[in-house]
Phi, psi and omega in degrees: 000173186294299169335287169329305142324294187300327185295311199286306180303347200271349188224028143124342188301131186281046177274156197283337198194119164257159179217107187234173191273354166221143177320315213277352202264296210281341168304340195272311194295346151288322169274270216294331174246350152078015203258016176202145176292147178282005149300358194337315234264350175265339169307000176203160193323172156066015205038031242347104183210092171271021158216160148230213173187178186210177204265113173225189162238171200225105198239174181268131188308142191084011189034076192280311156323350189089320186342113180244310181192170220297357193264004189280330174287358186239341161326117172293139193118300209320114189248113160300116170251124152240160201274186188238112193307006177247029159206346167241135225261307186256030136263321172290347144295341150311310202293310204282338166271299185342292185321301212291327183316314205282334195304295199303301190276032167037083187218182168246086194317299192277356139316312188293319156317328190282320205286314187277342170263011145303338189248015215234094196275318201209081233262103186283174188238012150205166180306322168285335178271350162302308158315314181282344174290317165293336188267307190275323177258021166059027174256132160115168168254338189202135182258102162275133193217171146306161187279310156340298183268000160299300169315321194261341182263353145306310190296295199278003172223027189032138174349126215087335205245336157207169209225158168230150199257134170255128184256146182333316204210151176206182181252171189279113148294149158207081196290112222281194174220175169193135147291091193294106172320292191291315154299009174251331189268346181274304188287339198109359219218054201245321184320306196299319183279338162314290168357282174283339132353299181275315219292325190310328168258048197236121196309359174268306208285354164295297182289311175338281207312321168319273182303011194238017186072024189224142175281139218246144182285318193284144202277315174328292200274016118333313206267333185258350182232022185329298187311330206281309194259122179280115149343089163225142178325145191226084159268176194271149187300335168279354192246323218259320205237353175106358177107206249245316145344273213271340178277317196320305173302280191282353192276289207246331185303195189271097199132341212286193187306292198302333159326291219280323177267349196248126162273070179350128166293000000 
């Protein structure tokens, strides 16, 4: 998961350019190993985040359950598989679209959050084993995923064998890029990551990105690859939680929201 990834640069991993799924993995790696300034997120457009993507589900064909939207997952029987928001990024955009779903529909969020890892048989410690727990060892009725990796487990088990479900409302992913300042100037190699850096908003890498599930920042390639993304309210990690920070603290940090509701089954 991105934590994790983030943990690793921070304890010696040479990386050149990280791509995590939240801003708050690389803020730590800024505070804490000091190996990029903490303006990082302005050097390049878009906070740098030159694609994004949002949480959707992923069901078994034909939606036997019905699954419509997030209150649908609390059904009783239902088994939710998501990752574990202290060690994956893109649980915590699950957990943080859940929250918000509940928030909009005059609910109690974080009961309704508590309710739903009631339904959660197994906490993988990322988004892809979380897929492989679902695609492959056939556990759970519903995958909360990136829209991306919904698309790529269509791709890798054809067509028919599971279907993705768009929920009333979901959140803006928006999983950043970075340059590690000090690894590059200890290798040498700051031209090149600049380099693929910038090249990520350059319209073939746009339409790349496009044609790869992730929504593309360039309005061309928005636009030519339009059909894969269904239009649904999207709100943002700053209007809903206060940015990325401040959720990071009350949410997943040690004592936090997730601490205090999630009971291992």
């Amino acid at each position: 998961g991105s934590g994790t990834t983030a943990r690793s640069v921070i304890d010696g991993l040479q990386a050149d350019v990280v791509t995590l799924a939240l801003a708050s993995d690389i803020d730590e790696i800024a505070a804490k190993a000091k190996l990029l300034p903490a303006n990082w997120q302005s050097r390049l457009p878009d906070n740098s985040t030159p694609y994004t993507s949002t949480i959707v589900f992923l069901v078994r064909k034909g939606n036997p359950w019905k699954i419509k939207d997030w209150d649908d997952l609390i059904k009783p029987g239902v088994e939710v598989i998501t990752p574990n928001p202290k060690t994956s990024g893109g649980a915590r955009w699950n957990y943080l679209a859940a929250w918000a779903w509940a928030q909009k529909n005059g609910r109690n969020p974080q009961g309704f959050v508590e309710e739903l890892f009631k339904h959660v048989p197994v906490l993988d410690t990322g988004a892809r084993g979380s897929t492989t727990t679902f695609v492959q060892r056939g556990i759970g009725d519903v995958l909360l995923s990136w829209e991306n990796e919904a698309h790529l487990a269509i791709e890798e088990l054809g067509p028919g064998k599971v279907d993705i479900v768009y929920p009333s409302l979901s959140i803006l992913a928006e999983p950043p890029v970075a340059l590690v300042d000090k690894v590059v100037a200890r290798k040498k190699t700051r031209t090149i990551a600049e380099g693929y850096l910038n090249f990520l908003y350059s319209p073939l890498a746009q339409d790349l990105i496009g044609k790869n599930h992730y929504r593309p920042r360039n309005p061309d390639a928005a636009a030519k690859w339009a059909r894969k993304f269904p239009k649904i309210p999207l709100v943002t990690i700053d209007e809903a939680f206060g940015g990325w920070k401040k959720a990071q603290a009350q949410h997943f940090g040690d004592g936090g929201v997730f601490d205090r509701i999630y009971k291992p089954r």
